[in-house]
Biotite code that builds the C-alpha atoms (Angstrom):
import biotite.structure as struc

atoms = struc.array([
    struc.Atom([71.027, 77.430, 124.086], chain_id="A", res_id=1, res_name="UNK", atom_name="CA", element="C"),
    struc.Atom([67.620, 76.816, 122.438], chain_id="A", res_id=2, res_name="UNK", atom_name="CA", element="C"),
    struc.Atom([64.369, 78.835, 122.660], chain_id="A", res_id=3, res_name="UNK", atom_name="CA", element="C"),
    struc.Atom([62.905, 75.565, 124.554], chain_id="A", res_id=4, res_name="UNK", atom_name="CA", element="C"),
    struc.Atom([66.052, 75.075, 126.721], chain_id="A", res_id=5, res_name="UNK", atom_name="CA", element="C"),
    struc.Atom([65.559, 79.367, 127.562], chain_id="A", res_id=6, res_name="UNK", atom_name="CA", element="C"),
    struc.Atom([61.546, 79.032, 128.087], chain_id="A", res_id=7, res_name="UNK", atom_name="CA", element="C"),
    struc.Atom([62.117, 76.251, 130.043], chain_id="A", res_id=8, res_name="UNK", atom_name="CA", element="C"),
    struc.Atom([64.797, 78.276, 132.583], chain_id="A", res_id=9, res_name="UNK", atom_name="CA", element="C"),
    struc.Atom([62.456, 81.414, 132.205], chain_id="A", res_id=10, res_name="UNK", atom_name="CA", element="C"),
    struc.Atom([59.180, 79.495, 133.658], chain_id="A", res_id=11, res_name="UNK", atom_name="CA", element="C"),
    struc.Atom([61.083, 79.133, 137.261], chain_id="A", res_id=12, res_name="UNK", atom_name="CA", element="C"),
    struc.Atom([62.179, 82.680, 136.825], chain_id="A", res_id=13, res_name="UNK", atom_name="CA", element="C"),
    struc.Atom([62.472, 84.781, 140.001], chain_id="A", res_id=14, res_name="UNK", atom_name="CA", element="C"),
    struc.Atom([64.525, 87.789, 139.450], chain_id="A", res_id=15, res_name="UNK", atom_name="CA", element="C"),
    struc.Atom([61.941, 90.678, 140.243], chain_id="A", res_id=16, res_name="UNK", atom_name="CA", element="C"),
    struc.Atom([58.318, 90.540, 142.323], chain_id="A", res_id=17, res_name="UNK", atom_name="CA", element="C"),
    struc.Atom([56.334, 90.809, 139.667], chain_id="A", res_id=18, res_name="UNK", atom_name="CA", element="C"),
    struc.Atom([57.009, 86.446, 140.159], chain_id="A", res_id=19, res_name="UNK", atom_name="CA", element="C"),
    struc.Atom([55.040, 86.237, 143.262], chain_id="A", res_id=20, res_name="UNK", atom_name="CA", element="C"),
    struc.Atom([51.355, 86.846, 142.342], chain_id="A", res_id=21, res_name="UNK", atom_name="CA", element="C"),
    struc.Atom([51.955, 85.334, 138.315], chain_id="A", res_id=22, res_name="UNK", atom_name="CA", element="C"),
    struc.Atom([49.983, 82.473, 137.396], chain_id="A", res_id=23, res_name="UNK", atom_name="CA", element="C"),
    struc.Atom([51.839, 82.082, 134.108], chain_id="A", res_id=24, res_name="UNK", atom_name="CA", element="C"),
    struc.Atom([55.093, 83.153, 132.637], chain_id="A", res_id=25, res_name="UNK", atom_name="CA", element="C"),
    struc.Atom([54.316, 84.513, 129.033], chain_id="A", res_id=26, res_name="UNK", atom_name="CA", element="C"),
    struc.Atom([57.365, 83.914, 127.194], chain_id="A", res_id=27, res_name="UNK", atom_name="CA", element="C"),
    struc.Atom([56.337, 83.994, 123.216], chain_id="A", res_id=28, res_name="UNK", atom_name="CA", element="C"),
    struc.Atom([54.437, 81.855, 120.824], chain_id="A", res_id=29, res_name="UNK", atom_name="CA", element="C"),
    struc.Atom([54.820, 81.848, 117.025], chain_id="A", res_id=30, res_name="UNK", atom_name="CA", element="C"),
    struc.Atom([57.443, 81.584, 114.071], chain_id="A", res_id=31, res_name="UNK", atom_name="CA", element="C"),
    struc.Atom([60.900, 81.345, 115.553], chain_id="A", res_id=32, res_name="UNK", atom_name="CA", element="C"),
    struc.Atom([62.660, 81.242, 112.237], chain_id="A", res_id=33, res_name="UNK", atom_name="CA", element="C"),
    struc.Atom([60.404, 84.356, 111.487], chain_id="A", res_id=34, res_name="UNK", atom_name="CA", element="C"),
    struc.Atom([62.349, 87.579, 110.096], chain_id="A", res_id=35, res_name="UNK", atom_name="CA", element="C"),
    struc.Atom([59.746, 89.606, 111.994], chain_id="A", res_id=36, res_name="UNK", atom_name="CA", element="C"),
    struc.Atom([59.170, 89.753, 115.785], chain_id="A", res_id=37, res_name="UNK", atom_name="CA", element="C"),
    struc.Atom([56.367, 91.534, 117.221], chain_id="A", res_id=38, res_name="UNK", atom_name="CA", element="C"),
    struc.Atom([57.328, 92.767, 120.787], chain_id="A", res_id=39, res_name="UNK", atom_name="CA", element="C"),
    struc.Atom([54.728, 94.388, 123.325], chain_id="A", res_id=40, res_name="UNK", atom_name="CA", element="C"),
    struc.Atom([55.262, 95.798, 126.604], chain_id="A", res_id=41, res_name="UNK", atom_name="CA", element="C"),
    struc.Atom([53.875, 92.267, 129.232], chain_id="A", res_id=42, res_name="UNK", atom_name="CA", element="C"),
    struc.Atom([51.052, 90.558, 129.831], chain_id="A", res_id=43, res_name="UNK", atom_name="CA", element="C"),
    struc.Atom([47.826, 91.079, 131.118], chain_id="A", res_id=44, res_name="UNK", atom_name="CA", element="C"),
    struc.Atom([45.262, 89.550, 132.729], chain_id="A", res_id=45, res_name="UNK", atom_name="CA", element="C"),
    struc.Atom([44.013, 87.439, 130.123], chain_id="A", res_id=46, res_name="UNK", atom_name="CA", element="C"),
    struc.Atom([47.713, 86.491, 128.969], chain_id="A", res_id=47, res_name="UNK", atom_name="CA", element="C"),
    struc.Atom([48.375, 86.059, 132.843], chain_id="A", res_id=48, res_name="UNK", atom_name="CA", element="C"),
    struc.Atom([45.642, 83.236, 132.870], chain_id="A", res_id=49, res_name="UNK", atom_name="CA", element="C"),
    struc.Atom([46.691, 81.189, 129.514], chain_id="A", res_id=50, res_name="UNK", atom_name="CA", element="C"),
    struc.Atom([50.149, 81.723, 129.324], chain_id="A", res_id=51, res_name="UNK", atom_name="CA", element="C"),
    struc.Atom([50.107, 83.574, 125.633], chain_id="A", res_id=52, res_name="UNK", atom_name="CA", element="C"),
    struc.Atom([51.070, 86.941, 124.695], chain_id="A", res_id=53, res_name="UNK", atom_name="CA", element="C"),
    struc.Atom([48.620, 89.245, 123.214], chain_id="A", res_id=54, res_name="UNK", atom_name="CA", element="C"),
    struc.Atom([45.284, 86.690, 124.208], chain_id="A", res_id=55, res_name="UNK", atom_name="CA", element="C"),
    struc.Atom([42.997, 89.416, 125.508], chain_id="A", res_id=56, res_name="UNK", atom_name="CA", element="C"),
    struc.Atom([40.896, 92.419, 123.662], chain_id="A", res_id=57, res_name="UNK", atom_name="CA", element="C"),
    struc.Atom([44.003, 93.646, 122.279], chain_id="A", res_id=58, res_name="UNK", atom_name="CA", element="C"),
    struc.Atom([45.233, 90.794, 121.250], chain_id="A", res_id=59, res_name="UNK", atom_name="CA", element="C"),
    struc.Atom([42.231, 89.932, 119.472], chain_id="A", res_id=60, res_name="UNK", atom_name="CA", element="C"),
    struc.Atom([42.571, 93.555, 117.745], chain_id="A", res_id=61, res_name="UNK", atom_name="CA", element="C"),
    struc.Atom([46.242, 92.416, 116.795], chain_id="A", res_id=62, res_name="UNK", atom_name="CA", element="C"),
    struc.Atom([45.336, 89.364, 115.245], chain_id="A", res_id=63, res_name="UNK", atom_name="CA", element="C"),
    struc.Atom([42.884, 91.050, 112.944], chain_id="A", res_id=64, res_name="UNK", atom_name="CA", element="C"),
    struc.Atom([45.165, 93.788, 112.002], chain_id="A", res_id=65, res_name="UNK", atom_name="CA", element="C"),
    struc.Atom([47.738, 91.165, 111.269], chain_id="A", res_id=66, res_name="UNK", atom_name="CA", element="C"),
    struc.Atom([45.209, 89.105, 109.014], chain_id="A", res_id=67, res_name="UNK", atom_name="CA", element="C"),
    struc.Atom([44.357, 92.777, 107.531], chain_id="A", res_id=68, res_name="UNK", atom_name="CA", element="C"),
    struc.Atom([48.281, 92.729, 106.391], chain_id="A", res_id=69, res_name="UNK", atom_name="CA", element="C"),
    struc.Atom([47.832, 89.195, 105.102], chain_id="A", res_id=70, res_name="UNK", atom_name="CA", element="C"),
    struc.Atom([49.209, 87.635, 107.788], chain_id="A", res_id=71, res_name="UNK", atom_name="CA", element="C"),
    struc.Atom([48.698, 85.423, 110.666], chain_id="A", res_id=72, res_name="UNK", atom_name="CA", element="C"),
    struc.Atom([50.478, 84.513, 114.243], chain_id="A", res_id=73, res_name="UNK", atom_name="CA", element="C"),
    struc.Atom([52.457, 81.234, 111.910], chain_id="A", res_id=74, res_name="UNK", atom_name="CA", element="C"),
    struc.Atom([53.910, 84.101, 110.000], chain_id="A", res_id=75, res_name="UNK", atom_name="CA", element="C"),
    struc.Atom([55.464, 86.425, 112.953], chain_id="A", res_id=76, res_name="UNK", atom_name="CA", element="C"),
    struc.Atom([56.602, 85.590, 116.577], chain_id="A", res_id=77, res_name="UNK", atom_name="CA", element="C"),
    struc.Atom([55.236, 87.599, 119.269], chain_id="A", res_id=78, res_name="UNK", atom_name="CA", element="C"),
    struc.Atom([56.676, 87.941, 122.615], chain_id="A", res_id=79, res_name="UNK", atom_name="CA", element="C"),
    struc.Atom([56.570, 90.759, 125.567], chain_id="A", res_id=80, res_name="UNK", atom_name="CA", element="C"),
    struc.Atom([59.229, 92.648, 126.646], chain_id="A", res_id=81, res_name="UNK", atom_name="CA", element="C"),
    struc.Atom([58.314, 91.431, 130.404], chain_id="A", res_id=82, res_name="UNK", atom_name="CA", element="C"),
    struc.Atom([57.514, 87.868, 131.101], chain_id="A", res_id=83, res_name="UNK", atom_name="CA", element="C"),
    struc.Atom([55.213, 88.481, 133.951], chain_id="A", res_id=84, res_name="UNK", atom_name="CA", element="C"),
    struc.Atom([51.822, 90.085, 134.328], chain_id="A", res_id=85, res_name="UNK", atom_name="CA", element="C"),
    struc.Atom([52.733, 93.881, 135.772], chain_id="A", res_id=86, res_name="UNK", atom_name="CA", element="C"),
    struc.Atom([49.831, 95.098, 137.859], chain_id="A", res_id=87, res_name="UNK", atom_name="CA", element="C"),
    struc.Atom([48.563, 97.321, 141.273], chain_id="A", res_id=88, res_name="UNK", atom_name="CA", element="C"),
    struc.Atom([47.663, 95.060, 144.032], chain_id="A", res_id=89, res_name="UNK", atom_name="CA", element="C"),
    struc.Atom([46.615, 97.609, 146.186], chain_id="A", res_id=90, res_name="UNK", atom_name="CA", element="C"),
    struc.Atom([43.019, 97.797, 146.158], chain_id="A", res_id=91, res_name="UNK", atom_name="CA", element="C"),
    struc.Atom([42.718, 94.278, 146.078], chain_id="A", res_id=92, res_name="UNK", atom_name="CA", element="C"),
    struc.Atom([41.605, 94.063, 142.788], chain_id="A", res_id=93, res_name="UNK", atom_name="CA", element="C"),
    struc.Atom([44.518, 93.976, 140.147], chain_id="A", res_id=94, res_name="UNK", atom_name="CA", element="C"),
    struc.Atom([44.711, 96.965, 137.997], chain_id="A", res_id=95, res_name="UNK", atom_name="CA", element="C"),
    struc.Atom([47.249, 96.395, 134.823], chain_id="A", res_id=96, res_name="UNK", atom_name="CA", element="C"),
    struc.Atom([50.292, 99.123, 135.222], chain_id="A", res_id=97, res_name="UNK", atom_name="CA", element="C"),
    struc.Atom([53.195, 99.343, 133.367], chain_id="A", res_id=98, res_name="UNK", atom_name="CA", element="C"),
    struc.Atom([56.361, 97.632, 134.190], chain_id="A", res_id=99, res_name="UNK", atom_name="CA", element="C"),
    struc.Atom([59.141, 99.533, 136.135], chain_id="A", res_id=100, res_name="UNK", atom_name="CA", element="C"),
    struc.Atom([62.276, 100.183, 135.058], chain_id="A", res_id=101, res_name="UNK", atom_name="CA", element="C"),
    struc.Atom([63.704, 97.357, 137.795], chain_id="A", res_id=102, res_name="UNK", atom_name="CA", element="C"),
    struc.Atom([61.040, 94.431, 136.133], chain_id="A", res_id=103, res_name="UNK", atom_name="CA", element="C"),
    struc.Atom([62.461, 95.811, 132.945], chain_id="A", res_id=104, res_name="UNK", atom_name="CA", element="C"),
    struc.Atom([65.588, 95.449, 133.229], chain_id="A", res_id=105, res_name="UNK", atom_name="CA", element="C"),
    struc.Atom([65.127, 92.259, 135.718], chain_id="A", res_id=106, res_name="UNK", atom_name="CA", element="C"),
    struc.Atom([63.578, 90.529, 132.451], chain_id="A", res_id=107, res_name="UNK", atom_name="CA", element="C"),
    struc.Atom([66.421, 91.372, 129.977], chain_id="A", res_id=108, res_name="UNK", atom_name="CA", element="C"),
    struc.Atom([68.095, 88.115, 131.142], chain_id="A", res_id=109, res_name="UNK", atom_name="CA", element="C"),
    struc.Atom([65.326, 86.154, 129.278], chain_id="A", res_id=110, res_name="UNK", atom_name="CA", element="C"),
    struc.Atom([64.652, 89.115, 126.254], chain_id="A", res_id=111, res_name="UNK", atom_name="CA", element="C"),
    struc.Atom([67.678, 89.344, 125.555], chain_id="A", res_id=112, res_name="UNK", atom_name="CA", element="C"),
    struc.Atom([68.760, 85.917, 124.092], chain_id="A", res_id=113, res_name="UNK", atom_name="CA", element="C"),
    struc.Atom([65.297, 85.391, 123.167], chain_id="A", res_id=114, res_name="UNK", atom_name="CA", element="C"),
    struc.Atom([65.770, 87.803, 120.045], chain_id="A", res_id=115, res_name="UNK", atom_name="CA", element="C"),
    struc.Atom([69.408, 86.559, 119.660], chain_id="A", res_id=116, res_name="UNK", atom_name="CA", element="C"),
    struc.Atom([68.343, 83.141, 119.470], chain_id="A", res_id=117, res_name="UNK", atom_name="CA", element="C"),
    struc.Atom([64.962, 83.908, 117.103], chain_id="A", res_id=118, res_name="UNK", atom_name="CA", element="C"),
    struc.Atom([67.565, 86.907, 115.033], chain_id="A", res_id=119, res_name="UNK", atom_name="CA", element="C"),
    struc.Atom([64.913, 88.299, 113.211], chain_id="A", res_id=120, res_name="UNK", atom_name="CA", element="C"),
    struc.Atom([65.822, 90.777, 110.473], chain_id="A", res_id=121, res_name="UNK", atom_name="CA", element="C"),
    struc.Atom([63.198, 93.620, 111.646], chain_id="A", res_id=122, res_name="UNK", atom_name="CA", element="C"),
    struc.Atom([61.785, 94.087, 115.140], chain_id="A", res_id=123, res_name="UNK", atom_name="CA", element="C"),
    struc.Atom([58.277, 95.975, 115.564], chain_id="A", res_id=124, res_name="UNK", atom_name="CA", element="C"),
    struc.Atom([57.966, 97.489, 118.864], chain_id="A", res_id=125, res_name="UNK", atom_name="CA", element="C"),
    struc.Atom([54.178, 97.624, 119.855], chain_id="A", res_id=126, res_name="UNK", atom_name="CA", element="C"),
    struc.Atom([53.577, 100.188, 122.005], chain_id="A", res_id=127, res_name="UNK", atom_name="CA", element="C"),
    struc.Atom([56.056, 102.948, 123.427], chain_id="A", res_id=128, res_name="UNK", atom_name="CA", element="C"),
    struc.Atom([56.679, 100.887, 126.624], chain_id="A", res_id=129, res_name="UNK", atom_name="CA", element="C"),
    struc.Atom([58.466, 98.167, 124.089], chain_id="A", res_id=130, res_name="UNK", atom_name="CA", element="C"),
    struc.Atom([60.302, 101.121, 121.957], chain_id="A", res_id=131, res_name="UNK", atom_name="CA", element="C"),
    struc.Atom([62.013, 102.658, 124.824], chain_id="A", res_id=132, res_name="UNK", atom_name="CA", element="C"),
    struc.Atom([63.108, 99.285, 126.181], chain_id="A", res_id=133, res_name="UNK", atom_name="CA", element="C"),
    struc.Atom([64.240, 98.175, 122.601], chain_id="A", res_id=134, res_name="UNK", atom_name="CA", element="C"),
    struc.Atom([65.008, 101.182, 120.487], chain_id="A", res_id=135, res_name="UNK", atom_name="CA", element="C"),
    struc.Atom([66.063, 104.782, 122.638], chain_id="A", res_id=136, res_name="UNK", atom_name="CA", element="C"),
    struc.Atom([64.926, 104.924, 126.324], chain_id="A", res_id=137, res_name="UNK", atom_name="CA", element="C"),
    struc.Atom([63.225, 108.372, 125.030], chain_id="A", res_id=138, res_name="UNK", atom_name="CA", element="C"),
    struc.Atom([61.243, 107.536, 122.381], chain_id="A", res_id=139, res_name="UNK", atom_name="CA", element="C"),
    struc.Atom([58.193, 109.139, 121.520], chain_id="A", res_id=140, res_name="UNK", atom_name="CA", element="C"),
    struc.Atom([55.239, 107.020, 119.769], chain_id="A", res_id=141, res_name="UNK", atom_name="CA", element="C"),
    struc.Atom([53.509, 109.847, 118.356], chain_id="A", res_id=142, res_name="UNK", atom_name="CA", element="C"),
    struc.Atom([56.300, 111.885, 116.655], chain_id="A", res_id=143, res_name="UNK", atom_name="CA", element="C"),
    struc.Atom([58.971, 108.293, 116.592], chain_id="A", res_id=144, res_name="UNK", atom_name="CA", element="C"),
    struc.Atom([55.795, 105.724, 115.203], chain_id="A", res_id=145, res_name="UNK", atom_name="CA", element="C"),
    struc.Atom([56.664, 103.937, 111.782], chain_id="A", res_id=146, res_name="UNK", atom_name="CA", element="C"),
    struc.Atom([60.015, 105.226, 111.468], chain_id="A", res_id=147, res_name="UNK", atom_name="CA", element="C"),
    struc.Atom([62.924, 102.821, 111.002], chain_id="A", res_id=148, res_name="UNK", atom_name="CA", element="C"),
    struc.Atom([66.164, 102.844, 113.662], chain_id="A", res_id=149, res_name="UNK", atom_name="CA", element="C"),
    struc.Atom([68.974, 101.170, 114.268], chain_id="A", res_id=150, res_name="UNK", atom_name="CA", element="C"),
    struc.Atom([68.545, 98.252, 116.599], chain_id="A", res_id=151, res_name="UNK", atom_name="CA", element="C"),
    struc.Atom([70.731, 96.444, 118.779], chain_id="A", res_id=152, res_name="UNK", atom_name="CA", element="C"),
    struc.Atom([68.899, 93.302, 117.942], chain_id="A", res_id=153, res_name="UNK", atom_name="CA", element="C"),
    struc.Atom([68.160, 93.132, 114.781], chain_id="A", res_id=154, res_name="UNK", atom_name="CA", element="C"),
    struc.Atom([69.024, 94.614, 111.421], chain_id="A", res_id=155, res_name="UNK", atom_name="CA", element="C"),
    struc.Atom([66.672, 97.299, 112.228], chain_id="A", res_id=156, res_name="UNK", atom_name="CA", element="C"),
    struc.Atom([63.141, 97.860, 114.367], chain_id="A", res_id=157, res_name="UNK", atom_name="CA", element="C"),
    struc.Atom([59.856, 100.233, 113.684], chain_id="A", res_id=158, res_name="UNK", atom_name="CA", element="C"),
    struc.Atom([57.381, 101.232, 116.273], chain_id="A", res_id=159, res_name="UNK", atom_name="CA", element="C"),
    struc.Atom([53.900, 100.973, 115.768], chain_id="A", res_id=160, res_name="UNK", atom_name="CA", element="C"),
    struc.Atom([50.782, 101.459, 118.467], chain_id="A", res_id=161, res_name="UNK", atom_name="CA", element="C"),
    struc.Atom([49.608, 99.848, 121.098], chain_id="A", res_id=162, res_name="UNK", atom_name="CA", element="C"),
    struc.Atom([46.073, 97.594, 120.234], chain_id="A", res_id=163, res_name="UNK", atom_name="CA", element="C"),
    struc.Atom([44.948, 98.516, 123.599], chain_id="A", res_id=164, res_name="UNK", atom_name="CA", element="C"),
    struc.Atom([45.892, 102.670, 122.677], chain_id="A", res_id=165, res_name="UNK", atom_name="CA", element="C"),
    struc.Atom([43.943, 102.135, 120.158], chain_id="A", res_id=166, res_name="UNK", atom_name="CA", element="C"),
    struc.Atom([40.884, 100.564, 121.156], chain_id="A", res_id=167, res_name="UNK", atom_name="CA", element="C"),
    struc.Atom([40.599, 103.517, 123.939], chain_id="A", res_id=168, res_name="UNK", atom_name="CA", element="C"),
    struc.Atom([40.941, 105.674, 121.093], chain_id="A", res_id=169, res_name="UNK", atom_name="CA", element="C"),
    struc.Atom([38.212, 104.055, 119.225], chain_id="A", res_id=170, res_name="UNK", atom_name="CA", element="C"),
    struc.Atom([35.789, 105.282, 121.679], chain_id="A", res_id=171, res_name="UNK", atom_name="CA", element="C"),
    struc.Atom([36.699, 109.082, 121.154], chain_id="A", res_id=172, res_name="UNK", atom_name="CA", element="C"),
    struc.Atom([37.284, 109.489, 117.454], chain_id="A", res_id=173, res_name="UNK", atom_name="CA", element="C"),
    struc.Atom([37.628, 107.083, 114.242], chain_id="A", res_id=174, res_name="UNK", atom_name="CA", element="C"),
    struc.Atom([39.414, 103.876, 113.712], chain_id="A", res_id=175, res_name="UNK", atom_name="CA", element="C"),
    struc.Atom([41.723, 105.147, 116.928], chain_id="A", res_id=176, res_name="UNK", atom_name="CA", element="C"),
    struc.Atom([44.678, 104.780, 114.666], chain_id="A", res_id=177, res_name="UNK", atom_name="CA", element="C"),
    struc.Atom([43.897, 101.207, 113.555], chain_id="A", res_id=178, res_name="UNK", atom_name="CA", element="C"),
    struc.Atom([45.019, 101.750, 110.163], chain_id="A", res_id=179, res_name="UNK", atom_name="CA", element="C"),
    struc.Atom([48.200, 102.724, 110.812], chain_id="A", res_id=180, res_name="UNK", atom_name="CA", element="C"),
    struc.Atom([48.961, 99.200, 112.913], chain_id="A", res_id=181, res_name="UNK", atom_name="CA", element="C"),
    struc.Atom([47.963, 97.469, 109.834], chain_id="A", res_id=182, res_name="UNK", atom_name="CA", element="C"),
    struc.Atom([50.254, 99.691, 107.808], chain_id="A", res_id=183, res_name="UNK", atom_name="CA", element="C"),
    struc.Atom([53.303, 99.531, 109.985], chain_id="A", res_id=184, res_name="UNK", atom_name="CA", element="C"),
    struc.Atom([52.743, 95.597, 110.096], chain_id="A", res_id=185, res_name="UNK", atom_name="CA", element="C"),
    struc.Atom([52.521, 95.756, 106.328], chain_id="A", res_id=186, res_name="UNK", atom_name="CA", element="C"),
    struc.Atom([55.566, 97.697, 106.311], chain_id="A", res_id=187, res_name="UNK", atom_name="CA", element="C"),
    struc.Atom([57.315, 95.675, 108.885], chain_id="A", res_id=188, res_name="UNK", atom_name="CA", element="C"),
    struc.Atom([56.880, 92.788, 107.139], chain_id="A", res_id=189, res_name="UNK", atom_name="CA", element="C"),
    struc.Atom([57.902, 93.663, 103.535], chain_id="A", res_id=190, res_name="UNK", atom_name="CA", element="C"),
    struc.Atom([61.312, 95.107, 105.188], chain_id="A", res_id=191, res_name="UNK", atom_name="CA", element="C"),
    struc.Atom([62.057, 91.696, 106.862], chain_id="A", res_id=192, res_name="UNK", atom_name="CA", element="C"),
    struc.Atom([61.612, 89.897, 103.321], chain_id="A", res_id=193, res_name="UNK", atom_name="CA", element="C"),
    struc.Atom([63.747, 92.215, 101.604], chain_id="A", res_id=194, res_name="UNK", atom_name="CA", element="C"),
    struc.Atom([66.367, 92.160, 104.163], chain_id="A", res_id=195, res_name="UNK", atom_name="CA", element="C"),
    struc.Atom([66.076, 88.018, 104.197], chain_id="A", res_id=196, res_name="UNK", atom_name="CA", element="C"),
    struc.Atom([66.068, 88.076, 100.779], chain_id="A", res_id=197, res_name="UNK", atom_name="CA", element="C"),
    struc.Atom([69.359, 90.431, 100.774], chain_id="A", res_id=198, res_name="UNK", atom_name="CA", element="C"),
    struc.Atom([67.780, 92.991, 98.718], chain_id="A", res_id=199, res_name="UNK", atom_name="CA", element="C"),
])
């Protein structure tokens, strides 16, 4: 199967609720002969709307961060581990949450062979939400960040933070750990070339 034949079969998608109040199914833009996939937890409102991951204020903060490592959105492919917008209904005004384990594992079906197909050399989990999914259902961002694992999917994966973690954490203190994205993207990306170049 090819990445168009999958997105195709993933925009009529309805395997978990989150399908019933979507406008869009996200299901990647970028590279798909990249050796580097960016992976985030699912879309948001913004993303929701247009149909492309990472479109909103973080998104914005990832593409800078990526043009800090000398890179752009033609170099990488970006996807979400869930294809539809998670978010609380109940005040009648959508509030982003995370996904649950069900919409999780409900959206494996099209995650799955989505990195199989694209078979990047070095996956970079942003966020936690992505890591546990991807790399150990336990894994800790703070203590786990920028370390290299073994990976299912790839020849390895690294974790780095969440845009949106960061820009709350702008407010308190600092660049809210903005250096370190661009750092683990710089590092991400230098292990995929290596590992495409068989070094």
């Amino acid at each position: 199967m090819t990445l168009d034949e999958l997105r195709a079969e993933a925009l009529t998608c309805r395997e978990c609720p989150l399908s019933d109040r979507r406008t869009n199914v996200v299901f990647g833009e970028g590279n798909p002969k990249s050796p580097l996939v960016l992976v985030g937890e699912g879309p948001g409102e913004t993303e929701d709307k247009l149909g492309r991951p990472f479109v909103g204020r973080a998104g914005q903060l990832l593409d800078k961060a990526l043009a800090d490592a000398g890179l752009s959105r033609d170099h990488v492919y970006i996807m979400n581990t869930v294809k539809c917008r998670a978010a609380d209904w109940s005040t009648g005004k959508p509030v982003n949450r995370a996904p649950t384990e069900q919409e999780a594992v409900a959206c494996r079906r099209w995650l799955v062979p989505q990195v199989q197909i694209i078979a990047p050399k070095v996956i970079l989990c942003v966020g936690a939400p992505s890591a546990k999914n991807l790399i150990k259902k336990n894994f800790a961002i703070t203590k786990e960040r920028g370390i290299y694992f073994p990976c299912e999917y790839a020849k390895t994966a690294i974790a780095t933070l969440h845009p949106s973690y960061i820009l709350r954490q702008m407010n308190i203190s600092g660049d809210g750990g903005y250096s370190l994205l661009v750092s683990d993207i710089t590092r991400a990306w230098q292990a995929a070339q290596k590992l495409l170049n068989g070094s």
